[in-house]
BAVEXLUM-10396 format. One line per field, with one value per residue (C-alpha): residue number from 1; residue in three letters; z, x, y. Coordinates in steps of 0.2 Angstrom, whole numbers, plus 5000, padded with zeros to 4 digits. Layout:
<sites>
k <- [NUM|...] .
r <- [ALA|...] .
z <- [Z|...] .
x <- [X|...] .
y <- [Y|...] .
</sites>
This chain:
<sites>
k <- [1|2|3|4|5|6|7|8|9|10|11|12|13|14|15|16|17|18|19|20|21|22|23|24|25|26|27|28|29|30|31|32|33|34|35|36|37|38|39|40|41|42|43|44|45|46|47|48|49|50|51|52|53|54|55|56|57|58|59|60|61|62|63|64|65|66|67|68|69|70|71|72|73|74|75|76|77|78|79|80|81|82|83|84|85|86|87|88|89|90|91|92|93|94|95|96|97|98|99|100|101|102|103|104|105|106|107|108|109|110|111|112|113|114|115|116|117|118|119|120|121|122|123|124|125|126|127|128|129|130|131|132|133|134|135|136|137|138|139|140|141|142|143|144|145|146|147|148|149|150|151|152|153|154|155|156|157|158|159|160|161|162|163|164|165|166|167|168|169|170|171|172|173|174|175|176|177|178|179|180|181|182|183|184|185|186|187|188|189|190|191|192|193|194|195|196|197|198|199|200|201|202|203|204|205|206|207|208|209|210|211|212|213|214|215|216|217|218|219|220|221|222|223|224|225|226|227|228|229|230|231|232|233|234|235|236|237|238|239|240|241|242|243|244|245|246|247|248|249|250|251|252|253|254|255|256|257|258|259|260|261|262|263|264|265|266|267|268|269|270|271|272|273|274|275|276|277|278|279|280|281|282|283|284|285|286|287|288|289|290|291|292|293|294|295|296|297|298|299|300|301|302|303|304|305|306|307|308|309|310|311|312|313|314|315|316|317|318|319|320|321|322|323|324|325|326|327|328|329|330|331|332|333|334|335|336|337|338|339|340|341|342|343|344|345|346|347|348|349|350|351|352|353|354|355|356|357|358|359|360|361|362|363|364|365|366|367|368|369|370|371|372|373|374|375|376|377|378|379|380|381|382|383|384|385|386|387|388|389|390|391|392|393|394|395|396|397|398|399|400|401|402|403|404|405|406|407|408|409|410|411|412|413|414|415|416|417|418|419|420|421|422|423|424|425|426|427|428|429|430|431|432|433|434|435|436|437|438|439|440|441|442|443|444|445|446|447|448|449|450|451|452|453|454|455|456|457|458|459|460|461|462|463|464|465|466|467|468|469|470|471|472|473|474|475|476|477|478|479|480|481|482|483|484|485|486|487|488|489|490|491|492|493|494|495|496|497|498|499|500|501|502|503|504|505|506|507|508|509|510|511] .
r <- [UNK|UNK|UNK|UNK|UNK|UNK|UNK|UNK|UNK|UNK|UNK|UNK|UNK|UNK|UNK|UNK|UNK|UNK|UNK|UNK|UNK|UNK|UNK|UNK|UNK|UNK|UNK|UNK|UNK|UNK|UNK|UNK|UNK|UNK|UNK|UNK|UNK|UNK|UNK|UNK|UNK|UNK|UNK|UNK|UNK|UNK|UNK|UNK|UNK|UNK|UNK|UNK|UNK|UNK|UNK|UNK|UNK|UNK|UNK|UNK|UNK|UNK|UNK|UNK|UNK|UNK|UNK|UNK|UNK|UNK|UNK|UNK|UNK|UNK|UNK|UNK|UNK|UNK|UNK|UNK|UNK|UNK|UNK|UNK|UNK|UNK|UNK|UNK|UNK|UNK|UNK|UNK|UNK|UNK|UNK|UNK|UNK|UNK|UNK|UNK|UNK|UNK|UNK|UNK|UNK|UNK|UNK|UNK|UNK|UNK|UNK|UNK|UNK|UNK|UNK|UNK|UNK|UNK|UNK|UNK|UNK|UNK|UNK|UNK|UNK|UNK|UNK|UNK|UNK|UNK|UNK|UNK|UNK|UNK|UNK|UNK|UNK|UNK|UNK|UNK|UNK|UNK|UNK|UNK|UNK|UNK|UNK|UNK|UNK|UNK|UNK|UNK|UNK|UNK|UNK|UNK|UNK|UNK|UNK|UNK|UNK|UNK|UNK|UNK|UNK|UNK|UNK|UNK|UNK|UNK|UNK|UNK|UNK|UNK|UNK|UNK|UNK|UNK|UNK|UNK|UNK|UNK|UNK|UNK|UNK|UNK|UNK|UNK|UNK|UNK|UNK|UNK|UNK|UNK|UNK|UNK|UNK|UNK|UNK|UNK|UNK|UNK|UNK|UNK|UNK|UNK|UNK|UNK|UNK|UNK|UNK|UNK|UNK|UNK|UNK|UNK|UNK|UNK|UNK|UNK|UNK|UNK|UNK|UNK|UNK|UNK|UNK|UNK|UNK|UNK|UNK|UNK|UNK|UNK|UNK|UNK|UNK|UNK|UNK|UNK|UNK|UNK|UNK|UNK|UNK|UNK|UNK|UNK|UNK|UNK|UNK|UNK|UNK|UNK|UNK|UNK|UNK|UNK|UNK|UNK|UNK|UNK|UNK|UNK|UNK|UNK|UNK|UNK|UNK|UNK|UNK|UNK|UNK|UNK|UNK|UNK|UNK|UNK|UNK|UNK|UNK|UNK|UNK|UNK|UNK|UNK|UNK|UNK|UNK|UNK|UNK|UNK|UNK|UNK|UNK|UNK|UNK|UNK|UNK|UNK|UNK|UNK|UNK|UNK|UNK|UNK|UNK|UNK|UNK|UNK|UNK|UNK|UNK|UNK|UNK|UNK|UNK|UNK|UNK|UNK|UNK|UNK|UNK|UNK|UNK|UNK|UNK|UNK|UNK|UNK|UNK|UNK|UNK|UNK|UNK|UNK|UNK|UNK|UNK|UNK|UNK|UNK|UNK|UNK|UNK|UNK|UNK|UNK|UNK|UNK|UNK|UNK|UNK|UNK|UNK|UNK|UNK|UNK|UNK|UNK|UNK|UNK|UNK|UNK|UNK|UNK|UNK|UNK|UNK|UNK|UNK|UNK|UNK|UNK|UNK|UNK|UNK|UNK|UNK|UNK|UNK|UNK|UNK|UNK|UNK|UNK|UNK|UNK|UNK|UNK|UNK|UNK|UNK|UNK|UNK|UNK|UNK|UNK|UNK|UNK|UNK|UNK|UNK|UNK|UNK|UNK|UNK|UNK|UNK|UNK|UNK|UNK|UNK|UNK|UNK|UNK|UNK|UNK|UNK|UNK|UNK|UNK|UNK|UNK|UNK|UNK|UNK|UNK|UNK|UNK|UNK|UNK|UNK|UNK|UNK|UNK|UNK|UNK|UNK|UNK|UNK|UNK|UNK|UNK|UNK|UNK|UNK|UNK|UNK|UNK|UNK|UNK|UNK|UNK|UNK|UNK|UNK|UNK|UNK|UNK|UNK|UNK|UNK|UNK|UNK|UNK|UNK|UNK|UNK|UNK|UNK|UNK|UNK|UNK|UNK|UNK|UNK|UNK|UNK|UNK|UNK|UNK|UNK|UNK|UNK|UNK|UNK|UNK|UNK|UNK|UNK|UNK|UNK|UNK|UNK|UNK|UNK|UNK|UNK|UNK|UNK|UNK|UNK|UNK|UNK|UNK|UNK|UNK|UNK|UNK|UNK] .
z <- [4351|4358|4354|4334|4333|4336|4321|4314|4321|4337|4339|4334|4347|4361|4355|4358|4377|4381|4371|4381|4398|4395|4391|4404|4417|4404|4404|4423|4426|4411|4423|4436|4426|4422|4414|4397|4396|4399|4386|4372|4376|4373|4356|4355|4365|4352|4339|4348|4350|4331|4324|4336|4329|4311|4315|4323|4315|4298|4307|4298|4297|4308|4320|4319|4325|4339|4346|4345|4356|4367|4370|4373|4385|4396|4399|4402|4417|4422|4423|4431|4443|4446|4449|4454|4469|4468|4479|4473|4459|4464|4460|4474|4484|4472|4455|4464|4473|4454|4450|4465|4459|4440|4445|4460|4446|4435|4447|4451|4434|4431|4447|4450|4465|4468|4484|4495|4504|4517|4525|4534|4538|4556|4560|4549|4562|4568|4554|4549|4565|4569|4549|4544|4532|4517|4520|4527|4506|4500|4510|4504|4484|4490|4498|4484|4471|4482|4484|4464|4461|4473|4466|4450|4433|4434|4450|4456|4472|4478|4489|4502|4513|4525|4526|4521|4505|4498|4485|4473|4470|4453|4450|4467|4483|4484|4503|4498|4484|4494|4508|4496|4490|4510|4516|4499|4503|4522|4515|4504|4514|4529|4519|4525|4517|4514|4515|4516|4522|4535|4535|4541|4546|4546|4542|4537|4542|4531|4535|4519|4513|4499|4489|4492|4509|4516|4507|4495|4493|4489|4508|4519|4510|4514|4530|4534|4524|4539|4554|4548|4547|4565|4574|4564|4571|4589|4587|4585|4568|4554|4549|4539|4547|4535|4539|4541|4553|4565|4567|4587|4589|4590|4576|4581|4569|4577|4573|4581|4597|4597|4601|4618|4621|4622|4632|4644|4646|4648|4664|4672|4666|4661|4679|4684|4691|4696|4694|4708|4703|4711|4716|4714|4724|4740|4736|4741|4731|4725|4714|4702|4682|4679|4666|4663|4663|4653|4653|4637|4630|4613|4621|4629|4637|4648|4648|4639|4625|4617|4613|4614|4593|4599|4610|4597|4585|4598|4599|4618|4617|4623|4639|4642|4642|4654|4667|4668|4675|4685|4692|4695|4701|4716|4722|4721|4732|4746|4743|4748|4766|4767|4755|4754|4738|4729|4710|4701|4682|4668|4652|4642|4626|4609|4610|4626|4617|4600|4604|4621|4626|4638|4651|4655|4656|4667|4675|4683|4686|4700|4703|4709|4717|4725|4719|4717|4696|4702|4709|4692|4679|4661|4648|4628|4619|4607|4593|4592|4591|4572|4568|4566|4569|4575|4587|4599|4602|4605|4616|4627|4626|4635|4646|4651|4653|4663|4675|4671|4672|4657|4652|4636|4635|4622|4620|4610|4602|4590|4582|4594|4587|4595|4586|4593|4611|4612|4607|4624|4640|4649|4665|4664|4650|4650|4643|4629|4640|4623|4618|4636|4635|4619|4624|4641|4631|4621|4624|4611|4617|4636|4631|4622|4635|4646|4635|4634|4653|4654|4640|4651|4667|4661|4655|4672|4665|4676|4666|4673|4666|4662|4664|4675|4677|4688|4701|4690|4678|4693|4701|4682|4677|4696|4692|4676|4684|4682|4692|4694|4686|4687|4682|4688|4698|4711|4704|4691|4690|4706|4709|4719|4735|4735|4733|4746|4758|4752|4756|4772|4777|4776|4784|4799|4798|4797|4812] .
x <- [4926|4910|4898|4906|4904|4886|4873|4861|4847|4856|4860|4840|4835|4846|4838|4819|4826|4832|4816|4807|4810|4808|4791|4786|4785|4774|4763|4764|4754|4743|4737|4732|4715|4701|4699|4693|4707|4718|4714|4713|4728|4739|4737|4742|4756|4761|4756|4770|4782|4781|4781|4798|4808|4802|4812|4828|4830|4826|4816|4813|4794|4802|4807|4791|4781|4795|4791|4773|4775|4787|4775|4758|4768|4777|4759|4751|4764|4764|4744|4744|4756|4746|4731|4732|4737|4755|4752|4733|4732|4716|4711|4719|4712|4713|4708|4693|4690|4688|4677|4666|4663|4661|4647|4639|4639|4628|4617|4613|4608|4600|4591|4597|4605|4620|4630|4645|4651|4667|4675|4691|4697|4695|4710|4722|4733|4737|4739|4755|4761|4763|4767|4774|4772|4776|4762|4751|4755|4750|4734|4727|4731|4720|4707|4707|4704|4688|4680|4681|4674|4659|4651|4645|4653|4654|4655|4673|4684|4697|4710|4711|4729|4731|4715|4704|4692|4677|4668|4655|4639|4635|4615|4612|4602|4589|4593|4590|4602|4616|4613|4616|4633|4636|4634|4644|4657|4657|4658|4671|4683|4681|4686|4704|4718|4733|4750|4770|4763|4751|4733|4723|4708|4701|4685|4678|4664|4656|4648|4635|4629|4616|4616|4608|4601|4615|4624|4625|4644|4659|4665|4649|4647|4664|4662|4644|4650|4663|4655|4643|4659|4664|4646|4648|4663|4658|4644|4651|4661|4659|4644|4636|4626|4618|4619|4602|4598|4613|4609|4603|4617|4631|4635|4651|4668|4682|4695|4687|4685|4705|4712|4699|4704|4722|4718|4710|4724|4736|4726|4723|4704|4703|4703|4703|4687|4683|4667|4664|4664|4652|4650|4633|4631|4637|4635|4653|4663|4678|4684|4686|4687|4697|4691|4695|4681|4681|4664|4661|4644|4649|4648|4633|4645|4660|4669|4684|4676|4666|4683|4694|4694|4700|4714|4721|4721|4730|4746|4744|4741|4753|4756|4739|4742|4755|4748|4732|4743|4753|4737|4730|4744|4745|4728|4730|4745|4735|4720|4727|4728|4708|4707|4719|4710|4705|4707|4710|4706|4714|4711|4728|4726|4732|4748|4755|4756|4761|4775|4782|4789|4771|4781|4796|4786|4773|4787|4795|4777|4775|4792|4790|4774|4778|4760|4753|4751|4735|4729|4729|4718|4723|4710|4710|4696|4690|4687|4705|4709|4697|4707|4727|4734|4751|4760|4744|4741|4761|4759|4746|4753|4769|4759|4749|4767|4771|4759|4749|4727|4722|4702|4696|4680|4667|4663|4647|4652|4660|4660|4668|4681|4683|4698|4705|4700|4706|4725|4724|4726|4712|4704|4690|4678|4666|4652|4648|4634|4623|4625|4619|4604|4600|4602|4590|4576|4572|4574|4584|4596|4595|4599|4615|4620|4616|4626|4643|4643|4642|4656|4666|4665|4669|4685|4687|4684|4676|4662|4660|4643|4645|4630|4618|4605|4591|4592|4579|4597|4606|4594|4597|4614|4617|4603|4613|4631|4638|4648|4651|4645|4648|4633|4623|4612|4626|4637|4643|4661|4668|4683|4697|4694|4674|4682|4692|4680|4668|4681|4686|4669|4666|4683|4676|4659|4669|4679] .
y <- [5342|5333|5348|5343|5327|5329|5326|5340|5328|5329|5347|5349|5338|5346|5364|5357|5349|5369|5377|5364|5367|5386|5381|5372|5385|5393|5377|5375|5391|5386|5372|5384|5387|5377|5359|5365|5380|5370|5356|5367|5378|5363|5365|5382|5377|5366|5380|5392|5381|5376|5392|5398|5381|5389|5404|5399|5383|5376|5361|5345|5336|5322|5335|5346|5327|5325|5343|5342|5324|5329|5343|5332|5322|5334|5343|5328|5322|5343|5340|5324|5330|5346|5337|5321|5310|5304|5290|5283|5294|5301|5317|5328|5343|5355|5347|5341|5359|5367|5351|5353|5373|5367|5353|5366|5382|5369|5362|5379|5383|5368|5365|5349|5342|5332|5325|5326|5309|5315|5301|5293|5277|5267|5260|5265|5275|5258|5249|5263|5264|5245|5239|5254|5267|5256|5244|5261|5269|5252|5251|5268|5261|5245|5258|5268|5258|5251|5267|5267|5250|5256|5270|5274|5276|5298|5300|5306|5299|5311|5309|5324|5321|5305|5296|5307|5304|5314|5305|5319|5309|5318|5321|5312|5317|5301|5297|5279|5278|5288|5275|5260|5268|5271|5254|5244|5257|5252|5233|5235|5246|5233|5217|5212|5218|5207|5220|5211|5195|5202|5203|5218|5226|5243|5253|5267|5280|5292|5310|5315|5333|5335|5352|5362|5357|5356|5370|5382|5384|5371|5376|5375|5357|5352|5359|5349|5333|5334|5338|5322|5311|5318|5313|5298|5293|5299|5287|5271|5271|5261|5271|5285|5301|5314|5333|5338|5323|5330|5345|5341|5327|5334|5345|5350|5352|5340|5353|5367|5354|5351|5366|5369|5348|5355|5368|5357|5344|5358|5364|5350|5351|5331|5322|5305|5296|5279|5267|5255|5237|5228|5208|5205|5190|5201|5218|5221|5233|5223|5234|5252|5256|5271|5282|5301|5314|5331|5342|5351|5353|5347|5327|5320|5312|5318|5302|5296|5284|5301|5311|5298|5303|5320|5315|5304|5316|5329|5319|5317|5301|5294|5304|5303|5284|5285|5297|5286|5271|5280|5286|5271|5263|5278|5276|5258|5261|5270|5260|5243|5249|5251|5236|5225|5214|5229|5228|5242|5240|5252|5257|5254|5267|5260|5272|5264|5248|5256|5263|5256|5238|5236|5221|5232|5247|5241|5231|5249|5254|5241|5240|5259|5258|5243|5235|5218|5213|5202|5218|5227|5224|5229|5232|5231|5233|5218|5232|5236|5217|5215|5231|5222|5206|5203|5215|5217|5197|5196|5209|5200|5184|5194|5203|5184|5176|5190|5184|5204|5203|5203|5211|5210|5226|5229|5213|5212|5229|5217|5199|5187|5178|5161|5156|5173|5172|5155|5162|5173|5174|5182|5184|5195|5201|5216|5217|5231|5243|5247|5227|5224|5232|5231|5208|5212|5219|5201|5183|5178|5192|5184|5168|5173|5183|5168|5157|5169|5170|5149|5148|5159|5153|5135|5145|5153|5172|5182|5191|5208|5217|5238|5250|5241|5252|5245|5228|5218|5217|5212|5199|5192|5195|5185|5172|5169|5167|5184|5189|5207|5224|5241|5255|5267|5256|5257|5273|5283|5287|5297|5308|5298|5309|5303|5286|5284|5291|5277|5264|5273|5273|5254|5254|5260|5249|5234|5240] .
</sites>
């Protein structure tokens, strides 16, 4: 009885939305080709669909206009859907891997030359985990619509997955020109963000390839735009490196690295090692940094800071996190008996505080090991304080309550925020080893550091001073009021078993 009461407009109408949905698988696969075939088959499409109502239905002018816009819309959300972000909407992977072919095919026939700008965003793992995914989606809108506002009119910003971007600087290779875009995208990706009521920070770091130095296929420029942005990252962050200057750096693909960095954790291949911490007044070692060491050729350094990229990315973070203070809290336990005041300092990882309650956890720690808290040192770097607010300054103020040690590392690395440092509880900096040297070589540098190691002893922060490499820096650093450093001047980083023969050794002496 319903089906009768229906209207001929209405039985028309529920013949297009059957005829309709037959067509669009048709349309679908009609998106699989190129920009222009697309665009022009619409009309055919419309053409078809036309001429089939003509022949099964005796269609009205009114209802031949209601097809042909039923058709123009559904293709439009079937290409937008097909090739464009559902989240920025951005161009995603594939429409902007048939672009890249388009622009390169032209390039090459024209001889011109175009770039390739990979990047990824500092930061934003923490920003998701800590605010959440909602304010995570909504930060890579705001980070979106920035990249746009920073390059030129024509040239395309495309969302790969996560936080990956690649930007295609169209009838570009000027070094100078790509730089400029590079540094107002750095800017404007590092302004705060404002998400649910919280502020946040991140940054980005870019990795450049021009074509066709650097390539002459869509994947050997993705793949060189990449391996930039991985150097770039392993040198500091919120930075750009081009290809061709790499090339002796380190010009190695992160994801080839991960699976050997797996490998190696599962066999016991990254190790513990521990830096001597020196009182320069004395000489005395009153102290040890932990660190983890893996050798690989691909790092000019074997230390924890030059992969710790890769072990974020491995998702063993976190264990990681936890067998490095359990480590240190054993060694700590046997070394008490040869020196009852060491201090043992630990690095604690961004995932230990993410995703555990830090006091209760620590709390067992010493509970078990049956350790002093005043003999353990629990180090977070400034650089992860500029990245978020909130659930890391909380944390520290539990851990400061607590009655935990508290040192704040890579200072200089990063603006110092008085405001910020005032809101914590610390009792040690560490000075940034590149920021360091870079202040020794000039006077202007000296007397800043002169002036942060004043400002912190009238707090009653101990300054600690990393990679000292000769004793002119000491009779400084001392004449300034330092108090400690750790370097090279003195050691590099040791295995436990070399440790404790040091401290057993001067066990003995003093006996």
């Amino acid at each position: 009885m319903l089906e009768l009461r229906k209207s001929d407009k209405q039985r028309h109408a529920d013949s297009i939305g059957m005829l309709l949905e037959d067509e669009s698988v048709r349309t679908t696969r009609m998106l699989k080709r190129s920009e222009v075939e697309k665009r022009s088959n619409i009309k055919k499409v419309i053409g078809d669909l036309q001429k089939q109502f003509s022949h099964t239905v005796d269609m009205p002018a009114e209802i031949a206009d209601m097809v042909e816009a039923q058709v123009q819309l559904r293709t439009r959300d079937l290409f937008r859907q097909a090739n464009y972000d559902s989240l920025t909407h951005l161009p995603n992977r594939t429409y902007f891997g048939e672009t890249l072919e388009k622009v390169l095919e032209s390039a090459k026939a024209d001889k011109t030359e175009f770039s390739l700008l990979f990047l990824d965003l500092d930061g934003f793992k923490a920003v998701n985990d800590v605010l959440g995914h909602h304010a995570g989606d909504e930060l890579l809108q705001n980070v979106g619509a920035r990249l746009i506002s920073s390059v030129r009119e024509g040239d395309i910003v495309s969302r790969r997955g996560g936080d990956e971007f690649v930007i295609l600087l169209a009838d570009l290779s000027s070094r100078e020109d790509i730089v400029n875009i590079c540094k107002r995208i750095i800017t404007e990706v590092s302004r705060p963000y404002w998400l649910g009521q919280k502020e946040a920070e991140i940054s980005t770091s870019i990795g450049v390839a021009r074509y066709p130095m650097d390539g002459a296929t869509p994947s050997e420029l993705m793949e060189n735009s990449d391996a930039a942005l991985y150097v770039s990252k392993s040198k500091g962050r919120r930075t750009y490196r081009f290809y061709n200057e790499i090339l002796e750096e380190v010009p190695a693909r992160c994801h080839e690295l991960q699976d050997e960095f797996a490998t190696a954790i599962d066999n016991g291949e990254v190790e513990t090692c521990f830096e001597p911490q020196v009182e320069l007044k004395s000489g005395r070692v009153v102290g040890t940094s932990v660190t983890a060491r893996w050798n690989n050729e691909h790092f000019d350094s074997p230390y924890m800071n030059s992969w710790m990229e890769l072990l974020v990315k491995s998702g063993k973070s976190q264990s990681v996190a936890t067998w490095l203070v359990d480590t240190s809290l054993y060694y700590l336990q046997q070394w008490r008996e040869l020196e009852s005041e060491l201090v043992v300092s630990v690095p604690v990882l961004d995932s230990l505080w993410l995703h555990q309650d830090l006091v209760a956890f620590m709390d067992e720690r010493i509970q078990n090991y049956q350790v002093s808290r005043e003999q353990l040192q629990l180090e977070f770097s400034l650089g992860v304080l500029q990245n978020i607010d909130g659930k890391l300054k909380k944390t520290l103020k539990e851990l400061g309550d607590a009655g935990y040690q508290i040192t704040l590392t890579e200072v200089g690395a990063y603006p110092l925020d008085l405001a910020l440092l005032s809101e914590l509880q610390l009792n040690e900096i560490k000075l940034d080893k590149d920021w360091l040297q870079k202040s020794m070589e000039t006077k202007s540098g000296q007397a800043w550091l002169q002036g942060l190691i004043q400002m912190a002893k009238s707090l009653d922060i101990c300054v600690i001073a990393t990679g000292v490499e000769s004793h002119e820096q000491v009779r400084k650093l001392r004449q300034w009021g330092c108090l400690m450093g750790q370097g090279k001047v003195w050691a590099t980083p040791i295995e436990a078993g070399r440790f404790n023969s040091h401290l057993m050794a001067r066990h003995r002496v003093g006996a």
